[in-house]
N, C-alpha and C positions, 0 to 999 in steps of 0.2 A: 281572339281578335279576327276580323276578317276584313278582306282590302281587295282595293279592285286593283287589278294590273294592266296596266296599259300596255299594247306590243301595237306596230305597224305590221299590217300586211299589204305587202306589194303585190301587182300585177304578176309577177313569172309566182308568185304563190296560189293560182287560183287552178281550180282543181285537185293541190294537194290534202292531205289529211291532218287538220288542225289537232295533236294531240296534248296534253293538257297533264304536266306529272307535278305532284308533291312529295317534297321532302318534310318530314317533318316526324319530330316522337311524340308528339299528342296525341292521345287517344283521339281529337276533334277534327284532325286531320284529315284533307281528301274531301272536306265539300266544298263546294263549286254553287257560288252564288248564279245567279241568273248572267247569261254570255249577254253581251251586248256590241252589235255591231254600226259603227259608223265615224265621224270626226269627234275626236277628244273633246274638242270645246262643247260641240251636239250634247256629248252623254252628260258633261259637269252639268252644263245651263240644265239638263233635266233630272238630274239630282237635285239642283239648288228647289226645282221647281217642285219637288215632290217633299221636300224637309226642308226649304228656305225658311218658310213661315214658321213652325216650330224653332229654326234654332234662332230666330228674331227673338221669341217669347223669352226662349231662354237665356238669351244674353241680357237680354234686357231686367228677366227676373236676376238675373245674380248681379245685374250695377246696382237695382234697386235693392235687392238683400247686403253687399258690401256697404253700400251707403247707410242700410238701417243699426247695421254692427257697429260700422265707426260712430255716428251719431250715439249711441246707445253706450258705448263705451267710453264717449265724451261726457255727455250727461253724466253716467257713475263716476267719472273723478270731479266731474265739477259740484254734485249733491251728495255724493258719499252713501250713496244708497242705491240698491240693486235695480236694477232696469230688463222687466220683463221680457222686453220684445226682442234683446239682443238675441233670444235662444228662438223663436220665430224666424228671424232675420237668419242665424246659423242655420235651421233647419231646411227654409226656401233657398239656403245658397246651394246648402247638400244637392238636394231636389234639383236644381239648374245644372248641376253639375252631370248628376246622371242625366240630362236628355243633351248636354250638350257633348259627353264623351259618347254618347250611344246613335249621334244623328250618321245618316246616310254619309256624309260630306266631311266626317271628323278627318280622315285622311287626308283632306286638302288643307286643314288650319293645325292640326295636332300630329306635327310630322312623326315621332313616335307613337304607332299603335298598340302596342305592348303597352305601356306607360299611361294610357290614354285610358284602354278597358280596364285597368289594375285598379285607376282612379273612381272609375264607374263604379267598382265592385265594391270599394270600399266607401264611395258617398252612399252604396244602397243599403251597406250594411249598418251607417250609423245616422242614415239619415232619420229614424225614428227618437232615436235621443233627444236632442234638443228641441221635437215637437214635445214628446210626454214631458220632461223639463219644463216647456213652456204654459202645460195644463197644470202641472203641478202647482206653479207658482200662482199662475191666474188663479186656483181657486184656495186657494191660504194654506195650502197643502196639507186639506182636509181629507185626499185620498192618499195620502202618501205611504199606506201601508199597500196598498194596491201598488200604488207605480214605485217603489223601490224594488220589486222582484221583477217586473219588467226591464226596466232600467239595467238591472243585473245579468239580464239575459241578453241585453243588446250587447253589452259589451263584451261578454262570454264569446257569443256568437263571431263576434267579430278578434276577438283574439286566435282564438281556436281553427277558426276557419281561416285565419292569414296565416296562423303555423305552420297548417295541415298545407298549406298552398308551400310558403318560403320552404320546406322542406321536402316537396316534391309527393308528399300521402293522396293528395286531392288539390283537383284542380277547385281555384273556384264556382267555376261552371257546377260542378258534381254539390257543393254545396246552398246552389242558388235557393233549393229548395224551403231549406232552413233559414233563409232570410227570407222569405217568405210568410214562412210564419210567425217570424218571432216579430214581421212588419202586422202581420194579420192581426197578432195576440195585443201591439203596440194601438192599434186603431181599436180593436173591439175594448180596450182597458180606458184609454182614454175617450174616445166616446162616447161610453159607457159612463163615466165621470161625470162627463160633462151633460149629458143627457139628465145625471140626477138630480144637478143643478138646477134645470127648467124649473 
């Protein structure tokens, strides 16, 4: 997780020597975002202004995703029959999720940043899921020999790597790789599906 820290510097502090220490046992420990000097309010307003408009898109994308889940979840008890778009809807909330624990500004609205990147990590690890879920159903789950070993790997992926995290083996960082690709392998399958649909 990374955060900016705000200090005051006074006038009898000019010409001293700003030095800058971290405590910490991560191995990620000890980098140093970009220093920025001037009034607090200055550096926020140019934060907002650099990643305001993104985390607009994304708040906005996860009311319109929670709205499509609950309607969707109303529809199946009102018709007794399965409704597609709820796993769409899950998926775009995932998606909003990671850009809104990952904007510049999360520190200002998500007072916990631990808590905040752990969520990130974990909407990126499953955010593939209820997309290929969603292809599967759209197409009568004529590929379903294909997306059942994907599917399988997402949630491997995502078991394994919060283990290897809650017990201290690897950070998630060290794992981001392999959701990577098992995000890569989730779009090139589903794609690919749907592509032979045309």
């Amino acid at each position: 997780a990374s955060a900016y820290v705000f200090f005051k510097i006074n006038q009898a502090d000019a010409g001293k020597v700003l030095a800058i220490e971290t405590v910490s046992d991560s191995s990620y420990s000890g980098r140093v975002n970009q220093v920025l000097v001037g009034e607090k309010q200055d550096i926020v307003n140019n934060f907002i202004k650099e990643s305001g408009l993104i985390l607009v898109v994304a708040f906005t994308t996860a009311v319109i995703s929670i709205i499509s889940v609950v309607v969707s979840i109303i529809l199946r008890m009102i018709h007794k029959k399965e409704i597609d778009i709820v796993y769409l809807g899950l998926g775009t909330l995932l998606t909003s999720l990671i850009m809104i624990t990952e904007s510049l500004i999360r520190q200002f609205y998500l007072p916990n940043i631990t808590i905040a990147t752990d969520v990130g990590f974990f909407a990126t690890k499953l955010a593939p899921y209820p997309f290929l879920i969603y292809v599967n159903l759209i197409q009568g789950k004529r590929y379903q020999k294909l997306h059942i070993p994907v599917l399988i790997c997402i949630i491997v992926n995502f078991v394994v790597s919060t283990g290897l995290h809650v017990f201290g083996i690897m950070d998630f960082l060290d794992t981001m790789n392999i959701d990577y690709i098992v995000i890569v392998v989730a779009l090139v399958v589903g794609g690919g599906t749907l592509l032979a649909d045309l």
